[in-house]
C-alpha positions in Angstrom: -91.2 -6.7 -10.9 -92.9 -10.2 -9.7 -94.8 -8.2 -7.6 -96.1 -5.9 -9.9 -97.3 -8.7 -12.6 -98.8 -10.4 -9.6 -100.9 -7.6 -8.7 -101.8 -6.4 -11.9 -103.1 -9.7 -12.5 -105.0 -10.2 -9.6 -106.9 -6.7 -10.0 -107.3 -8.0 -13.9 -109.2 -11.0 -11.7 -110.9 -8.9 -9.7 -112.2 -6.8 -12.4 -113.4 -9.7 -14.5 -115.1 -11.6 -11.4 -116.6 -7.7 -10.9 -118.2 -7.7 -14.0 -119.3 -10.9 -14.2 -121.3 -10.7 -11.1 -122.5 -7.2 -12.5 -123.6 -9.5 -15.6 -125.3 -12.1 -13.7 -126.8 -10.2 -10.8 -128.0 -7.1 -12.4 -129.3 -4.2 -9.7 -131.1 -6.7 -7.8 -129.0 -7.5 -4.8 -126.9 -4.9 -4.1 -125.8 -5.8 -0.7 -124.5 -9.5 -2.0 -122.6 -6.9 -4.4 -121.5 -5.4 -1.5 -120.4 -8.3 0.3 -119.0 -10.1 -3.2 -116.5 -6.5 -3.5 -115.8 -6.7 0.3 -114.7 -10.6 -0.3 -112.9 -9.9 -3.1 -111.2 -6.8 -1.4 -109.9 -8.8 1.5 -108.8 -11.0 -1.0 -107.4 -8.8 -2.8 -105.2 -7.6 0.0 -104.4 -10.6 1.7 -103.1 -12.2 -1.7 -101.2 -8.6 -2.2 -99.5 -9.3 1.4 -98.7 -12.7 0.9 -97.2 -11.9 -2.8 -95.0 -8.9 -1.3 -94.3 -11.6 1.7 -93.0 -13.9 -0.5 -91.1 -11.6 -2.8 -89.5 -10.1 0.3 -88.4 -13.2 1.8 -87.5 -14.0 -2.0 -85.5 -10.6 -1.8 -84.1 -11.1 1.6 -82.6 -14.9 0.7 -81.3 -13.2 -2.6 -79.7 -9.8 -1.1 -78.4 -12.3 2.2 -76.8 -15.0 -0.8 -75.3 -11.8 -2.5 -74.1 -10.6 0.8 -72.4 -13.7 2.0 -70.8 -14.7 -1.6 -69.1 -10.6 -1.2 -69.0 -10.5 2.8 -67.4 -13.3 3.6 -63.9 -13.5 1.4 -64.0 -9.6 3.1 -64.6 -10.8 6.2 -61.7 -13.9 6.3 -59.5 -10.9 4.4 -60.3 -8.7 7.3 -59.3 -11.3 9.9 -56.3 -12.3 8.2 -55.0 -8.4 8.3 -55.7 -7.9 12.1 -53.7 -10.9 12.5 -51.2 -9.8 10.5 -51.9 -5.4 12.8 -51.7 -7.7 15.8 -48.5 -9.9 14.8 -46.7 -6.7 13.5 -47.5 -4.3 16.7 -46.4 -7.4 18.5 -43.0 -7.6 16.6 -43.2 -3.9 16.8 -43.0 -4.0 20.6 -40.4 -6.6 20.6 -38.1 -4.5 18.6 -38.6 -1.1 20.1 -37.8 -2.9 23.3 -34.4 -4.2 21.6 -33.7 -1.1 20.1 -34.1 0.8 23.5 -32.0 -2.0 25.0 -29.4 -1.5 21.9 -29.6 2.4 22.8 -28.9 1.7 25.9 -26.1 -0.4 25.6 -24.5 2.2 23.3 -25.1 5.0 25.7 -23.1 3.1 28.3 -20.5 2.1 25.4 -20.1 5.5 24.7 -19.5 7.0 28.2 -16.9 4.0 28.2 -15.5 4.8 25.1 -15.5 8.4 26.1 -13.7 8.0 30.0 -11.2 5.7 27.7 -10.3 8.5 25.6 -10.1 10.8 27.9 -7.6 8.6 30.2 -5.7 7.8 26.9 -5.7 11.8 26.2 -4.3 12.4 30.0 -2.1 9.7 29.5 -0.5 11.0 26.4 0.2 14.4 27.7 0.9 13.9 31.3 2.2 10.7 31.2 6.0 10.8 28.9 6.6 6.9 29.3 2.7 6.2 28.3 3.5 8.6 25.6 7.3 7.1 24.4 5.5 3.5 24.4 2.3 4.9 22.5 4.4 6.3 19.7 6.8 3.1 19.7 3.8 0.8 19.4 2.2 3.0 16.8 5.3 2.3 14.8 5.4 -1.4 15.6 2.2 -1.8 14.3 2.5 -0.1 10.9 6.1 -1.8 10.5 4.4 -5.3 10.9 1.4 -4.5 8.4 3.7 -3.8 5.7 4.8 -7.6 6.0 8.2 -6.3 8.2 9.1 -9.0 10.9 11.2 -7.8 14.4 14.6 -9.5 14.5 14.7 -9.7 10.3 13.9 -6.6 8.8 14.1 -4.5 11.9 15.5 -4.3 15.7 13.4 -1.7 18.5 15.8 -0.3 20.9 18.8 -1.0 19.1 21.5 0.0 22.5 24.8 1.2 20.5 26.7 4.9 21.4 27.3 7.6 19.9 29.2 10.9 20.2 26.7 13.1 21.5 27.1 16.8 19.6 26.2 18.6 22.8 29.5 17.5 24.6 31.2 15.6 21.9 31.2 12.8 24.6 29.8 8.7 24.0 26.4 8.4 25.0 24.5 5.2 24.8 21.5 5.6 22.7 18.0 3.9 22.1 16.9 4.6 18.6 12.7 3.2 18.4 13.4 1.6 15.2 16.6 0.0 13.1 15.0 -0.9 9.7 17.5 -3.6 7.4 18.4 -2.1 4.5 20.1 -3.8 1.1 24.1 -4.0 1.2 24.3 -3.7 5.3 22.8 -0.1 5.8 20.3 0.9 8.1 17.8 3.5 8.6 16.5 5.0 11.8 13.3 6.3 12.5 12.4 7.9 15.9 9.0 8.4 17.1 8.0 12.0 18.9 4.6 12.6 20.3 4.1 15.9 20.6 0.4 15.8 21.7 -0.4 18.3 24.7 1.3 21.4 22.8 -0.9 20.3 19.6 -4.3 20.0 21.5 -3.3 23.2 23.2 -3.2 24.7 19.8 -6.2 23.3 18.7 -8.3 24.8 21.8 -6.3 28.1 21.0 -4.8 28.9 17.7 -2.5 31.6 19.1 -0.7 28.8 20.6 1.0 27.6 17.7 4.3 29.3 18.6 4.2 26.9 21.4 3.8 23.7 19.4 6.2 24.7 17.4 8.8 25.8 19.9 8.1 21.6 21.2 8.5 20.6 17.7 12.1 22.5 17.1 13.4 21.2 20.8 12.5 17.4 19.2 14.7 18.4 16.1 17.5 19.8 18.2 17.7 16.6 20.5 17.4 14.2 17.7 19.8 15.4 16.1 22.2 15.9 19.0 22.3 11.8 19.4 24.1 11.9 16.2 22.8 8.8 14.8 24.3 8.9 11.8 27.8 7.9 13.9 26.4 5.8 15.8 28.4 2.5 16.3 27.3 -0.9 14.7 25.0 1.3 12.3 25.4 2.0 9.1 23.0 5.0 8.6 22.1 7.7 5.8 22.6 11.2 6.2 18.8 11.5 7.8 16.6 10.3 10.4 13.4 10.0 10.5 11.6 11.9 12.7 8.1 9.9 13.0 4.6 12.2 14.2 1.3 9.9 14.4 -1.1 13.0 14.0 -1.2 13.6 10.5 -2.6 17.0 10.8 0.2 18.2 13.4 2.5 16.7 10.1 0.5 18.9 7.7 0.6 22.2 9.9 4.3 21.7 10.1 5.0 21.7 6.5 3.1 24.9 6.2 6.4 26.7 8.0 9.0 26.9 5.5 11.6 27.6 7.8 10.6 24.8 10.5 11.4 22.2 7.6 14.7 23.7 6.4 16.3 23.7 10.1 14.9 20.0 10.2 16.7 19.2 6.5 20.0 21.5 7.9 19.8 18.9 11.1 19.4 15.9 8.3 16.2 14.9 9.8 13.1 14.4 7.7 9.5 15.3 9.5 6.8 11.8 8.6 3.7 11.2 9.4 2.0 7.9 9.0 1.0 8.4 5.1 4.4 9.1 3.8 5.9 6.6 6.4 4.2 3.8 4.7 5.4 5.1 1.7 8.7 5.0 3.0 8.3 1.8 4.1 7.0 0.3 0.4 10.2 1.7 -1.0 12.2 -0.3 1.9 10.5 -3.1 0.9 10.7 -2.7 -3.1 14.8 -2.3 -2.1 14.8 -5.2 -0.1 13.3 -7.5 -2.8 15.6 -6.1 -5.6 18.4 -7.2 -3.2 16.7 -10.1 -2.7 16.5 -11.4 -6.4 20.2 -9.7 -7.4 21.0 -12.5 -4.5 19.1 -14.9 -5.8 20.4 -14.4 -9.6 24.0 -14.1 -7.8 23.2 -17.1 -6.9 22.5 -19.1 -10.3 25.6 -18.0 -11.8 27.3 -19.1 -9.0 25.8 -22.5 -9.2 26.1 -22.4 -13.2 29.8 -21.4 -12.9 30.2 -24.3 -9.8 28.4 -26.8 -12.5 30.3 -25.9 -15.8 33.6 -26.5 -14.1 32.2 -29.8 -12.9 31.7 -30.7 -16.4 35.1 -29.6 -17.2 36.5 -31.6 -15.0 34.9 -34.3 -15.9 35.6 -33.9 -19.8 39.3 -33.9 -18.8 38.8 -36.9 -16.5 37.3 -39.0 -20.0 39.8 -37.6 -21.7 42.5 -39.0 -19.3 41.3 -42.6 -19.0 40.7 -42.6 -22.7 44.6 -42.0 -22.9 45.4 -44.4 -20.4 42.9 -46.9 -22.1 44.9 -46.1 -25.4 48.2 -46.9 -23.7 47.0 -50.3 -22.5 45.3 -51.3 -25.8 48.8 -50.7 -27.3 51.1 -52.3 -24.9 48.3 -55.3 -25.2 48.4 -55.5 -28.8 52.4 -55.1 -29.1 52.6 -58.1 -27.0 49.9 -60.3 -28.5 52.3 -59.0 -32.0 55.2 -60.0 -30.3 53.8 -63.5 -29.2 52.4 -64.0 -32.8 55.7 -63.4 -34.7 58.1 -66.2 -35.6 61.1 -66.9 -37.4 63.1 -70.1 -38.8 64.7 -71.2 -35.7 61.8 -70.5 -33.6 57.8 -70.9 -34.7 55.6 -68.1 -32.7 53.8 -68.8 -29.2 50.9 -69.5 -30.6 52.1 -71.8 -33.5 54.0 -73.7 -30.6 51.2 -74.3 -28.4 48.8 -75.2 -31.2 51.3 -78.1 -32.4 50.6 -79.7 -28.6 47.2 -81.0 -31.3 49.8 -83.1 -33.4 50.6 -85.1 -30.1 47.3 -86.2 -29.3 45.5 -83.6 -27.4 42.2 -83.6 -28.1 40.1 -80.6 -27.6 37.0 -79.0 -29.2 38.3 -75.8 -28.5 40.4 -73.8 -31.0 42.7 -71.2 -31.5 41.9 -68.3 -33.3 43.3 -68.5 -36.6 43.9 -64.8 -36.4 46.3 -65.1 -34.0 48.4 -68.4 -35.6 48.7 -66.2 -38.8 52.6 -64.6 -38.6 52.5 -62.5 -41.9 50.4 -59.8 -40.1 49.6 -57.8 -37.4 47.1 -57.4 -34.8 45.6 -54.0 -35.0 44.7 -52.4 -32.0 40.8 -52.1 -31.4 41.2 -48.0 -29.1 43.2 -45.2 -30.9 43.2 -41.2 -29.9 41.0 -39.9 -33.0 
């Protein structure tokens, strides 16, 4: 817009200086017309190049001012986020590397984990003293995290014998597990791992006659050992027969007639969800015992202490009578002492006439006592 108002008024100029020189001149020179126009032209155009020179050097500094004042908070934004692209594909790197280094750890963790269970699997079914101990320390471990202790409120491998039903000869026998129970009786639980028939089944359901078949030989030799007879135990009617896989559990009680021979051979199938519960009602028993004991107890010591106090009562009573038998033998005397008659004044008339002979003394006889018309009354009595 500068530019424009600078131009218009320099052709306004040029235009007046035009005329005047028309004015003053007239038609008589035309070349210094000429020459004045060509002057003026030049003029004209160099002050038109210097005036758009100047407005756009003034343009330049403004649009460069405008640019830097916008530019620059962009720019230090700009550099401030590829710090932060560089820092973060940095950490980025790092981390992929740890998680590939994590992934691999875990791939070698889990071929480990997998050759474990796979050894503890051939173990368990080729292996029957792997497989005794892995069922026995099953036990042992859900024993002790319902707050059981060995030695208190059960034994492992209780040795006693028993009349074997097979040949109605004694047979020492191991039962896993002799658990405490109130008023000296016990209850046994045996542990059976029947794992190869069950993982045969679950490869092939038609071999669930087979698992069973193992399941029904464990009943029949349980119940053979004739626990329940056993010497040094006192035991219920049933056993428990103790499974670790649940689901083998669960499949079982699905044959009705499985779990009636079991109950016939007074043997109860558990797994490890009702065995806990078992266990809870153990314990609930063993407290009740615990505070009937401990009530037992108090009226014993309340009985012990109100006899105490009996005896004691008596005692009182006792030395009170005693007391009253001295306090009466003391006063008949001091009586007796006190008394006089015509022919001979009373003890204590006697030895207070010792006075009328000279004796001096600042001490004196209780008149109480030198008085012979009454009695001294004694001080204890039995009301």
């Amino acid at each position: 817009m500068e530019i424009i108002i600078g131009i218009i008024s320099f052709v306004l100029g040029a235009v007046i200086a035009g005329a005047v020189v028309t004015v003053h001149y007239g038609k008589k020179d035309n070349s210094m017309k000429e020459n004045l126009r060509e002057i003026i032209k030049n003029d004209f155009v160099q002050l038109a190049n210097e005036t758009i020179k100047n407005e756009q050097e003034d343009l330049r500094k403004q649009n460069r001012e405008t640019l830097e004042e916008k530019i620059l908070p962009l720019t230090k934004e700009l550099g401030e986020f590829k710090a932060k692209v560089e820092a973060f594909n940095e950490k980025g790197v790092e981390n992929t590397t740890k998680i590939v280094d994590q992934l691999s750890n875990l791939e070698k963790n889990n071929k480990i984990i997998q050759q474990e269970a796979q050894n503890l699997v051939e173990a368990l079914t080729k292996n029957q003293n792997v497989k005794g101990s892995y069922g026995e320390d099953l036990l042992d471990t859900i024993l002790q995290s319902c707050g059981m202790q060995e030695g208190i409120h059960y034994s492992k491998q209780f040795v006693t014998k028993s009349a074997n039903l097979k040949d109605d000869e004694l047979h020492i026998v191991r039962p896993d597990v002799v658990i405490n129970l109130p008023n000296e009786r016990h209850l046994i639980i045996d542990s059976k791992v029947t794992l190869t028939s069950y993982l045969d089944y679950i490869e092939d359901n038609s071999k669930l006659g087979e698992f069973k078949t193992e399941v029904k030989k464990r009943i029949t030799d349980l119940s053979n050992k004739n626990y329940q007879n056993a010497d040094d135990i006192s035991q219920p009617d049933f056993v428990l027969l103790y499974m670790p896989v649940e689901s083998s559990v669960n499949l079982l009680y699905e044959d009705t007639d499985l779990i009636k021979q079991a109950y016939k051979s007074n043997i109860i199938i558990v797994g490890t969800a009702s065995l806990l519960t078992t266990i809870r009602l153990v314990n609930q028993l063993l407290a009740q015992q615990k505070q009937s004991e401990s009530i037992n107890q108090i009226v014993a010591a309340g009985a012990n202490l109100y006899d105490t106090f009996v005896q004691f009562c008596e005692d009182l009573m006792e030395v009170q009578s005693k007391m009253n038998d001295v306090n009466a033998k003391l006063t008949t005397t001091i009586n007796r002492f006190k008394r006089g008659n015509k022919n001979k004044p009373s003890l204590f008339s006697q030895v207070n006439a010792l006075k009328d002979f000279g004796i001096n003394s600042v001490k004196e006889i209780p008149e109480k006592l030198l008085e012979t018309d009454t009695d001294i009354e004694g001080v204890l009595s039995n009301d």
